[in-house]
DRENDO-1510 file (C-alpha; in Angstrom, 1 decimal, always signed):
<recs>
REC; n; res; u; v; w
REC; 1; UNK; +94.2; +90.8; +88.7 .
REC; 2; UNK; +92.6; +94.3; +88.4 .
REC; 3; UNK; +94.3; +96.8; +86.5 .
REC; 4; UNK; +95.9; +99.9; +89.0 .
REC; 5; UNK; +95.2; +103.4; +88.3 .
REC; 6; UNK; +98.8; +104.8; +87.6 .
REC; 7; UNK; +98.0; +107.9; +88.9 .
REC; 8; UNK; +97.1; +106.5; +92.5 .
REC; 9; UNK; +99.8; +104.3; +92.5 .
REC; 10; UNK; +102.4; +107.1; +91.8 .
REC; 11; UNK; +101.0; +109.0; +94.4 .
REC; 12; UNK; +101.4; +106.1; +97.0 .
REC; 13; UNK; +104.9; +105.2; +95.6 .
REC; 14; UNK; +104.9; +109.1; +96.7 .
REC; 15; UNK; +104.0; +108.5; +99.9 .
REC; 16; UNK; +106.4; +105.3; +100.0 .
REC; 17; UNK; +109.5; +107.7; +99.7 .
REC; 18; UNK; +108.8; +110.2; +102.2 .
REC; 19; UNK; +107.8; +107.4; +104.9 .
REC; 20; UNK; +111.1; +105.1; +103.9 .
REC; 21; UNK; +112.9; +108.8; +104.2 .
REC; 22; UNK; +111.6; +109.2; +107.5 .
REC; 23; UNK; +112.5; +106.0; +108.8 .
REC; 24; UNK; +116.1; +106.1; +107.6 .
REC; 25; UNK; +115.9; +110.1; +109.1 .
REC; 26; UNK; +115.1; +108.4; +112.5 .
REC; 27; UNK; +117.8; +106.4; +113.2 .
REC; 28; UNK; +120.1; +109.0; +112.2 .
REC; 29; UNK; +118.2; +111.2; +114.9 .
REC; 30; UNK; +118.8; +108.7; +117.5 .
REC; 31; UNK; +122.5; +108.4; +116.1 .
REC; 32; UNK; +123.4; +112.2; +115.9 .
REC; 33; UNK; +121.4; +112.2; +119.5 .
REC; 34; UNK; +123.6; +109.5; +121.4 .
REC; 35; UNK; +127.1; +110.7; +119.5 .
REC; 36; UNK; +125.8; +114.7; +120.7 .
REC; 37; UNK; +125.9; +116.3; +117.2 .
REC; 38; UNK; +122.6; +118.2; +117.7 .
REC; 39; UNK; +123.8; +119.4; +121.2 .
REC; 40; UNK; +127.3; +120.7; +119.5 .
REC; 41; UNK; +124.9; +122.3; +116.8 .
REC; 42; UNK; +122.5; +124.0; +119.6 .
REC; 43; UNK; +124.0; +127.3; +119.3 .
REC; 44; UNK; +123.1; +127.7; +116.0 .
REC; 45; UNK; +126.2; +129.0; +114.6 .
REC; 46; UNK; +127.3; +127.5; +111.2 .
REC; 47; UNK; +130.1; +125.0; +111.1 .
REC; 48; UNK; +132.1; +123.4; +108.6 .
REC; 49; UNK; +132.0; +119.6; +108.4 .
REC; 50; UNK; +135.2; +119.4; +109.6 .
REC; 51; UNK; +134.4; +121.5; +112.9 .
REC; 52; UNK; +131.3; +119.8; +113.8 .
REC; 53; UNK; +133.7; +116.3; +113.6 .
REC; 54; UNK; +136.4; +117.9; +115.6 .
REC; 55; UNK; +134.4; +118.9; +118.1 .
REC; 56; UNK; +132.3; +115.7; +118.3 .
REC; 57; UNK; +135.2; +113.5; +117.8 .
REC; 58; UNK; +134.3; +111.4; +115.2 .
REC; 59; UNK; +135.4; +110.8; +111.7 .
REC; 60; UNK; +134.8; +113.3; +109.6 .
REC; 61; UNK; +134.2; +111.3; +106.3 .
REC; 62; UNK; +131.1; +110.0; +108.7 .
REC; 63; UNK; +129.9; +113.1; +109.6 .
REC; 64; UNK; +129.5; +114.6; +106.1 .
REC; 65; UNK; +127.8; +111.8; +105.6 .
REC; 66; UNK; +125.1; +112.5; +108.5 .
REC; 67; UNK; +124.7; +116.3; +107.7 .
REC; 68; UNK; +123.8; +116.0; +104.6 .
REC; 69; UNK; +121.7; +113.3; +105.5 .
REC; 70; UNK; +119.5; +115.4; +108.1 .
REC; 71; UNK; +120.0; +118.6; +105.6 .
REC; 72; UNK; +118.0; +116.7; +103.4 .
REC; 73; UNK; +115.6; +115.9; +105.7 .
REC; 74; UNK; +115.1; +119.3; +107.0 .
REC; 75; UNK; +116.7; +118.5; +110.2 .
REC; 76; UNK; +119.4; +120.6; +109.7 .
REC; 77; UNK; +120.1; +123.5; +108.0 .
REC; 78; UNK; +122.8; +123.6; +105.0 .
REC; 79; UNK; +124.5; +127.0; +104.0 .
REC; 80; UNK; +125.4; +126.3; +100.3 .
REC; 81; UNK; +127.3; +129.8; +100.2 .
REC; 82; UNK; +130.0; +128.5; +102.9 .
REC; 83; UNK; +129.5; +124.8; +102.9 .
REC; 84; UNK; +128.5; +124.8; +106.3 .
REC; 85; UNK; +125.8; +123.5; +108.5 .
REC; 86; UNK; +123.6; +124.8; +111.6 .
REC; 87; UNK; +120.7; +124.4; +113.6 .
REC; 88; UNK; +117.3; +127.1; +113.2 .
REC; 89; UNK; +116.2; +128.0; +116.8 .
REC; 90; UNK; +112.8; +125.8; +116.0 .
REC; 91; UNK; +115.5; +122.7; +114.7 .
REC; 92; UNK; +117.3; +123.5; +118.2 .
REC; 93; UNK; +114.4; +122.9; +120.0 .
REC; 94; UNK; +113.1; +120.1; +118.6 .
REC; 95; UNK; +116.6; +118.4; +118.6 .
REC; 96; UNK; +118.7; +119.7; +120.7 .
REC; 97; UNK; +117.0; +121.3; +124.1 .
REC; 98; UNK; +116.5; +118.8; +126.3 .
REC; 99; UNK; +113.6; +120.1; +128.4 .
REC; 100; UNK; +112.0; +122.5; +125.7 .
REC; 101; UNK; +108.3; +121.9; +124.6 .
REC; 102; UNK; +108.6; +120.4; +121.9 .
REC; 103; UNK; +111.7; +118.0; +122.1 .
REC; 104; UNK; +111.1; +115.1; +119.7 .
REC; 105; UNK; +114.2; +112.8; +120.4 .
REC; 106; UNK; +112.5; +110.4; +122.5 .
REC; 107; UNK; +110.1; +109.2; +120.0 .
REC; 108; UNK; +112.3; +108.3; +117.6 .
REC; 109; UNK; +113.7; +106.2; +120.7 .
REC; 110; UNK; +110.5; +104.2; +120.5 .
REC; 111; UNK; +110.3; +103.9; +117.3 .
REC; 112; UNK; +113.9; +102.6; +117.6 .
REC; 113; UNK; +112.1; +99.8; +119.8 .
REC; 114; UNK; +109.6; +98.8; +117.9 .
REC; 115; UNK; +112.1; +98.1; +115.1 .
REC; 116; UNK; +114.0; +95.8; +117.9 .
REC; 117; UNK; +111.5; +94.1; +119.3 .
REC; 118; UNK; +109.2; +93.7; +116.2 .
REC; 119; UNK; +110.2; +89.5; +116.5 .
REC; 120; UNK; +108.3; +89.1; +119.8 .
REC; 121; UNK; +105.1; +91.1; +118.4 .
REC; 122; UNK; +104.8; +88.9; +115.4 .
REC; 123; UNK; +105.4; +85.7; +117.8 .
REC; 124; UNK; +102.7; +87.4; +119.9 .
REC; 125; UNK; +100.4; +88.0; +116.9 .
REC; 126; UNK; +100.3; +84.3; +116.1 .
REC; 127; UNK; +99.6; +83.3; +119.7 .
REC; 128; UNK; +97.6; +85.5; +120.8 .
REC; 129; UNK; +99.5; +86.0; +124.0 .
REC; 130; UNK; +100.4; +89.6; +125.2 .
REC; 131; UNK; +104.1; +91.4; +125.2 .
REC; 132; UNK; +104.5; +93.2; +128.7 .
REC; 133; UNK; +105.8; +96.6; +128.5 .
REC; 134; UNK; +109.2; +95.3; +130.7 .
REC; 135; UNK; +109.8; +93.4; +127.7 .
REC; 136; UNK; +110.6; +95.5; +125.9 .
REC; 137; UNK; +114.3; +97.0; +124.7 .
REC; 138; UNK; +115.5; +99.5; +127.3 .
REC; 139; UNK; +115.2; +102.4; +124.5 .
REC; 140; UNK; +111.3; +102.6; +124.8 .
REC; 141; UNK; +111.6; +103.4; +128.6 .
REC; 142; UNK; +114.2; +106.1; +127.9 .
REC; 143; UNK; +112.3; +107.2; +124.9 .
REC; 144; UNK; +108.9; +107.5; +126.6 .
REC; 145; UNK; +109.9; +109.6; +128.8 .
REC; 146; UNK; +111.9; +111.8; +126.6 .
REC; 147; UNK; +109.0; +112.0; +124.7 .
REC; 148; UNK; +106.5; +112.2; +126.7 .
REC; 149; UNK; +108.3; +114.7; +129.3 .
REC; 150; UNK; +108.2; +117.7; +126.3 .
REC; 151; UNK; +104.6; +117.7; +126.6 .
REC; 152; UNK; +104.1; +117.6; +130.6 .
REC; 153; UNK; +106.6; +120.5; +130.3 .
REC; 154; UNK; +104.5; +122.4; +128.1 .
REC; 155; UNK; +101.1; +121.6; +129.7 .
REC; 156; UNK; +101.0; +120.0; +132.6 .
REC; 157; UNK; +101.1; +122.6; +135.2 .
REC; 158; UNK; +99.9; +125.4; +132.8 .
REC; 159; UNK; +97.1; +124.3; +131.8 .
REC; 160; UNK; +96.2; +120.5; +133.0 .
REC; 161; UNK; +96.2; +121.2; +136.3 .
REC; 162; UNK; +94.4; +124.5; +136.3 .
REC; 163; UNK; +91.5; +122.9; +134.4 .
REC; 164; UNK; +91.1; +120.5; +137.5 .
REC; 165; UNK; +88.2; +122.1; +139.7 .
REC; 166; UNK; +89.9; +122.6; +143.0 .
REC; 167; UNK; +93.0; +120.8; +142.4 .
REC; 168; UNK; +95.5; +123.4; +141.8 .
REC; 169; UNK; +94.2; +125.4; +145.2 .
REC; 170; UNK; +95.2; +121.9; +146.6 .
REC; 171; UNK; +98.6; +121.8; +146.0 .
REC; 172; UNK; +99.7; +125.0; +146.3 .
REC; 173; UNK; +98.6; +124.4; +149.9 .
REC; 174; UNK; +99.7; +120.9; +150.1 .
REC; 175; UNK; +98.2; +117.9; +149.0 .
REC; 176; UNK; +99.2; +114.0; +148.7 .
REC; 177; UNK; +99.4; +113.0; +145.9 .
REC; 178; UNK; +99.9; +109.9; +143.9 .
REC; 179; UNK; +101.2; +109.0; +140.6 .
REC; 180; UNK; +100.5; +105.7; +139.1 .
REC; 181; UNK; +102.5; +104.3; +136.2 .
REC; 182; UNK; +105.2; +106.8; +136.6 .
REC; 183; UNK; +107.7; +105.4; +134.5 .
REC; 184; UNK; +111.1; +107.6; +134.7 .
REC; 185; UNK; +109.3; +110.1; +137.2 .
REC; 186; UNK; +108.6; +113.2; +134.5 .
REC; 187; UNK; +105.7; +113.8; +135.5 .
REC; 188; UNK; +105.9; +113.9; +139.1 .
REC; 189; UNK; +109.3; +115.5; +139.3 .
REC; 190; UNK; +107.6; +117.9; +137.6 .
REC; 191; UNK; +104.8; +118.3; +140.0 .
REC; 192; UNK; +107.1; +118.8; +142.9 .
REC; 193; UNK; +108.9; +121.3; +141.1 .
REC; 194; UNK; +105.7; +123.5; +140.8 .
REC; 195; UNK; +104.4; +122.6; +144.1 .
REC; 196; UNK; +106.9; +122.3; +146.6 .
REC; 197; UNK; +104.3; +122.5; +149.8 .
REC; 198; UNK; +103.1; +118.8; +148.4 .
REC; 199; UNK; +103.7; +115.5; +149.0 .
REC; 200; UNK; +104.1; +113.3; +145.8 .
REC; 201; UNK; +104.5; +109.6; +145.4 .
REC; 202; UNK; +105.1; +107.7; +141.9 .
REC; 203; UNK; +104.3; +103.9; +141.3 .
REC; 204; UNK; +105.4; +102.2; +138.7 .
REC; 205; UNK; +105.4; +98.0; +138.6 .
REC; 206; UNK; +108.4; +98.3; +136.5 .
REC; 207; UNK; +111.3; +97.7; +138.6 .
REC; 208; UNK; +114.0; +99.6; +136.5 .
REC; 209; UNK; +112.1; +102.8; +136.2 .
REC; 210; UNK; +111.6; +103.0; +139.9 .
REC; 211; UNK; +115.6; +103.3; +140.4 .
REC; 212; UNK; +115.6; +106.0; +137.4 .
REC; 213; UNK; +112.8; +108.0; +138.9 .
REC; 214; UNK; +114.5; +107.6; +142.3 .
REC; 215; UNK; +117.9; +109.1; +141.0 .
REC; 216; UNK; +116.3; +111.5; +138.5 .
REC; 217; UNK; +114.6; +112.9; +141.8 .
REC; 218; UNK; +117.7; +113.3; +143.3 .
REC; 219; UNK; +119.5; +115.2; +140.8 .
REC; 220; UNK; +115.9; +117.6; +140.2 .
REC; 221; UNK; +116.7; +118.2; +144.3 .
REC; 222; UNK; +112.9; +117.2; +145.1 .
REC; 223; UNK; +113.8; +114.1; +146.8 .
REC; 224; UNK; +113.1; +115.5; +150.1 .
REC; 225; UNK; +108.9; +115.1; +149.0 .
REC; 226; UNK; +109.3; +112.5; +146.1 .
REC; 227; UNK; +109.0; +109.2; +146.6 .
REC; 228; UNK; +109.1; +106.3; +144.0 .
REC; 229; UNK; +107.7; +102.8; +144.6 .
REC; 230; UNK; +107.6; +99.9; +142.7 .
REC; 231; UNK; +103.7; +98.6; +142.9 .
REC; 232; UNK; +101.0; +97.6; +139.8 .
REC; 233; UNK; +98.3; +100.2; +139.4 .
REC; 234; UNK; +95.5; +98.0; +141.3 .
REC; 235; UNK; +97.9; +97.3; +144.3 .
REC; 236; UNK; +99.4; +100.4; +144.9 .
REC; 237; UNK; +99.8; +101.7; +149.3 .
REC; 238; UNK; +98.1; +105.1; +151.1 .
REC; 239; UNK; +95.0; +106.0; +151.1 .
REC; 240; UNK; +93.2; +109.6; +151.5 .
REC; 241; UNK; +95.3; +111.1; +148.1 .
REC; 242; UNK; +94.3; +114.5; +146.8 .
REC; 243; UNK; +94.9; +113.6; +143.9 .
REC; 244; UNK; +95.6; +110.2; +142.0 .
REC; 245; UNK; +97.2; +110.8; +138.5 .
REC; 246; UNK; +97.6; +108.5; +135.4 .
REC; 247; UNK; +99.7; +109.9; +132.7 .
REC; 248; UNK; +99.3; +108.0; +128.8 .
REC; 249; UNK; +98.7; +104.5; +130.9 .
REC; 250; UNK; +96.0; +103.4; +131.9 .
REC; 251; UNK; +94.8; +102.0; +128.4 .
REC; 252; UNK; +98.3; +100.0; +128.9 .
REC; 253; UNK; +96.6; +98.1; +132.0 .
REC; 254; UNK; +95.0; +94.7; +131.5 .
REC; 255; UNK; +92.3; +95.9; +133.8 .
REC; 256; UNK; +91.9; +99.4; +134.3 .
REC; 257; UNK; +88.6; +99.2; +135.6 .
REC; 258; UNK; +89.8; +97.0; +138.4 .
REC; 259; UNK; +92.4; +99.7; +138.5 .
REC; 260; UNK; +90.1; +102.6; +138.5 .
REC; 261; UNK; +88.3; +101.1; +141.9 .
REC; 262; UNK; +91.5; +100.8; +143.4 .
REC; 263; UNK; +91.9; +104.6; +143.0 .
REC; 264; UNK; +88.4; +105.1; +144.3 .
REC; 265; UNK; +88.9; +103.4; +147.1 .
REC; 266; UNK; +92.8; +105.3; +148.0 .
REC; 267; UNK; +91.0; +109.0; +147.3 .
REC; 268; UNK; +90.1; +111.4; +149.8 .
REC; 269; UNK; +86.2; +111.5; +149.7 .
REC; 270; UNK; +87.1; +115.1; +147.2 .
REC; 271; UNK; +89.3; +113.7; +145.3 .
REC; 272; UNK; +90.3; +114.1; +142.4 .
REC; 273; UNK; +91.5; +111.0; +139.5 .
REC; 274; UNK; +93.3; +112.7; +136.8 .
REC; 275; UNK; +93.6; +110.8; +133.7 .
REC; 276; UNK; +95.4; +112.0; +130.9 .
REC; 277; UNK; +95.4; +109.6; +127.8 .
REC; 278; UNK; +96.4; +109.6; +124.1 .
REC; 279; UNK; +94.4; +112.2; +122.2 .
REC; 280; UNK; +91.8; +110.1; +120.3 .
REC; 281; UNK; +87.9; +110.6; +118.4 .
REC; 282; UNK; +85.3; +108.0; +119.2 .
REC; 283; UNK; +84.9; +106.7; +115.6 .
REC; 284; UNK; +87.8; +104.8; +113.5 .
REC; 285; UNK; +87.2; +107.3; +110.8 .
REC; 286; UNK; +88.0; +109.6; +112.7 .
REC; 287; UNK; +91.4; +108.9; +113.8 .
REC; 288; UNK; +92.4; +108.2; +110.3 .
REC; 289; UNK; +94.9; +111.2; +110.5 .
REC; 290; UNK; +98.6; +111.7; +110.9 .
REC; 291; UNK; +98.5; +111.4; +114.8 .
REC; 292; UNK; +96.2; +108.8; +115.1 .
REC; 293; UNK; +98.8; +106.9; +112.5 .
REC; 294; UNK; +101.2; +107.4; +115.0 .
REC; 295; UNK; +99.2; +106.3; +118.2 .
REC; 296; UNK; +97.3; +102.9; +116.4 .
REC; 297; UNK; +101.3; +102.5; +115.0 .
REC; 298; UNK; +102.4; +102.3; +119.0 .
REC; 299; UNK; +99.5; +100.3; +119.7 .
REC; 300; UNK; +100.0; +97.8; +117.8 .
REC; 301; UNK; +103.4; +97.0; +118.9 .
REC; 302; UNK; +103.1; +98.7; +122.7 .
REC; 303; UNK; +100.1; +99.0; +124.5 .
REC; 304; UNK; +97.9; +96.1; +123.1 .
REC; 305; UNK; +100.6; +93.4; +123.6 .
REC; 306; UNK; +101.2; +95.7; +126.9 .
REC; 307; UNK; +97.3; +95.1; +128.2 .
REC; 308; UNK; +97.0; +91.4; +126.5 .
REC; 309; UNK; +100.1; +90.2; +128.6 .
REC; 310; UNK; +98.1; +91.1; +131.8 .
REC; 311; UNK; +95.4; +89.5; +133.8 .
REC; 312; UNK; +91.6; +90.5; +132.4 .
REC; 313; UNK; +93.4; +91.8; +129.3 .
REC; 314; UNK; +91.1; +94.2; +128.1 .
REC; 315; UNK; +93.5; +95.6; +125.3 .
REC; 316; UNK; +91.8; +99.1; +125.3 .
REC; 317; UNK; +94.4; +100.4; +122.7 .
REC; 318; UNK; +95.7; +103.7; +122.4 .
REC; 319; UNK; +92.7; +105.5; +120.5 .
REC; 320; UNK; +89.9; +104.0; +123.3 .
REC; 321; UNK; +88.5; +107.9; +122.7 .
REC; 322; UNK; +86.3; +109.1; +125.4 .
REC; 323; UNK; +83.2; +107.0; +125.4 .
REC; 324; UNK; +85.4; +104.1; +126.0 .
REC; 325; UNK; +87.4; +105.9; +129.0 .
REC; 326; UNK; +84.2; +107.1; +130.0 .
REC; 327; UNK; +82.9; +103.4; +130.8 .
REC; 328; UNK; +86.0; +102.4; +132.4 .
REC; 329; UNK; +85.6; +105.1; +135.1 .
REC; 330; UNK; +82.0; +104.6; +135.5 .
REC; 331; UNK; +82.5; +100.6; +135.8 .
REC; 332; UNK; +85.0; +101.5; +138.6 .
REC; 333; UNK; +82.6; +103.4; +140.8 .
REC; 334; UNK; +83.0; +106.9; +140.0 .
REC; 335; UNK; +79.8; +109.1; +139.0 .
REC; 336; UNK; +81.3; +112.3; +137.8 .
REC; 337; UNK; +83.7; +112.0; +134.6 .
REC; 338; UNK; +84.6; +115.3; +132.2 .
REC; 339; UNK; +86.9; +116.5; +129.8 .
REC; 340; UNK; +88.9; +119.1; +131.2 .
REC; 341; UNK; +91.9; +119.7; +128.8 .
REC; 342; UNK; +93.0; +118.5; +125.6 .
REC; 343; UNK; +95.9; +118.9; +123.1 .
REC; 344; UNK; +96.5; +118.0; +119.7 .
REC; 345; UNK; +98.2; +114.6; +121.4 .
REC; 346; UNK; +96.5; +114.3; +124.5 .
REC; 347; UNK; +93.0; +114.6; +126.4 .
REC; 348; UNK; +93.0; +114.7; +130.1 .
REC; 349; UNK; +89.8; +114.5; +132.3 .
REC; 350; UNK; +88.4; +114.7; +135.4 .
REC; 351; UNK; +87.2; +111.8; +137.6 .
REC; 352; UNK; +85.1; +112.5; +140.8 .
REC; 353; UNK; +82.7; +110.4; +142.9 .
REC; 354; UNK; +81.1; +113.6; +143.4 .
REC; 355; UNK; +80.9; +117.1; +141.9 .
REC; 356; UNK; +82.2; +120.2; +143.6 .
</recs>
């Protein structure tokens, strides 16, 4: 056996600590979450334990337990002078607002599911069968959205959209729209929030998401030009769309090339396939950083078991990167292909048949 150098294997032992620390931090988010502890905390005013357990109701032995938990984590702020504990404005958001920005809830929600369902991968990684995404435990669905809704809040019609040649001019005079692989309907209750003169219809194959996007609707009051239907991406109805969107899903599909000429064929001869995927560089070095740790993480136990379980199977991954994108919307017919937008976690492009 090869002798270790001590220094590197304190330093990963190092690491080891602050990643077991985050994964014990994450269930207590999803804890404090369900039980409302952040939301009682969202004012930011500092509370004694036995406040914050009172107004909770839960025991208080349990809740001193959880505070400090989180105060060591930086989740929550601990006031040594008065023994009491609050929320920063930036913890607030992160934890405790909903529909902010930069809500981070919803991923520990996933991460909560790949814990669960971690059995099934490894039976999957010995068979070489796939794991479809309604497999999964009911967290991820809730969690994806959550997740996934803080960033459409903070981009989508902001930026995303304007970046679209035409697009935006579109639905502000009314467009048809399509979204396909809506899941919980974020992203196009969103849409018809911003523009109300448009007609917007979200498929999602998923059975379960369709009645939560159909309620969640409801209570947004857009219901009146949302639609939800449940369909798989290459079978989806209408034709003549404006615009055809695909939000962090299409390297889920088994074949999203097939996929791809089903939107060609349902666009209006301008229109316009938005695809906004995973942030991601071309090259594995390349993605050996904290968010690409994240993304190959999901992956591994979502989106590859997601695309093996289905017919063609490609198993594009979530770190495909452009070039790879790029091929699938070329296979599928489509001549003009461009990167309109990114973030730090996603990259979104344009897809035409032809340039404006």
């Amino acid at each position: 056996m090869r002798e270790p150098d001590m220094q590197k294997l304190d330093e990963l032992v190092g690491r080891l600590v602050n990643d077991i620390g985050a994964s014990m931090s994450g269930a207590l988010v999803v804890l404090g979450d369900q039980i409302g502890i952040f939301k009682a905390m969202a004012d930011g005013t500092p509370r004694s334990v036995a406040d914050l357990a009172a107004k909770t109701k839960v025991r208080e032995r349990y809740m001193q337990e959880w505070l400090s938990a989180q105060a060591a984590a930086g989740y929550v702020t601990f006031h040594e002078e008065t023994d009491q504990f609050s929320l920063t404005p930036e913890q607030a958001m992160i934890f405790a607002e909903e529909n902010s920005p930069a809500f981070f809830v919803g991923a520990f929600e996933v991460v909560q599911s790949v814990w669960m369902d971690e059995p099934r991968i490894a039976e999957a990684f010995r068979t070489g069968k796939g794991v479809g995404w309604h497999e999964h435990s009911t967290c991820l669905f809730r969690g994806t959205e959550r997740f996934f809704r803080s960033g459409y809040n903070a981009h989508l019609v902001n930026e995303w959209i304007p970046s679209l040649d035409g697009v935006e001019e579109k639905l502000k005079k009314g467009a048809n729209v399509a979204d396909v692989g809506c899941g919980h309907g974020a992203s196009t209750i969103l849409m018809a929030q911003a523009f109300p003169a448009s007609r917007f219809t979200g498929f999602d194959y998923h059975g379960p998401s369709v009645e939560r996007a159909t309620a969640a609707a409801k209570d947004a009051g857009v219901a009146d030009r949302v639609t939800f239907r449940q369909s798989a991406a290459g079978e989806y109805p209408g034709h003549d769309y404006d615009l055809v969107a695909m939000f962090d899903c299409l390297h889920d599909m088994g074949d999203p090339v097939g996929a791809g000429r089903h939107v060609k064929d349902t666009l209006a001869r301008d229109g316009t396939w938005m695809i906004v995927e995973p942030f991601a560089h071309d090259r594995l070095k390349d993605n050996l950083n904290p968010v690409g740790r994240v993304y190959y993480g999901a992956s591994t136990m979502i989106c590859t078991p997601a695309s093996l379980s289905q017919e063609v199977g490609l198993g594009l991954g979530a770190q495909a990167g452009e070039m790879k994108l790029r091929k699938v919307a070329l296979d599928a017919g489509f001549t003009h292909f461009r990167r309109a937008a990114e973030t730090p976690f996603n990259m979104v492009f344009e897809v035409r048949t032809q340039t404006h």
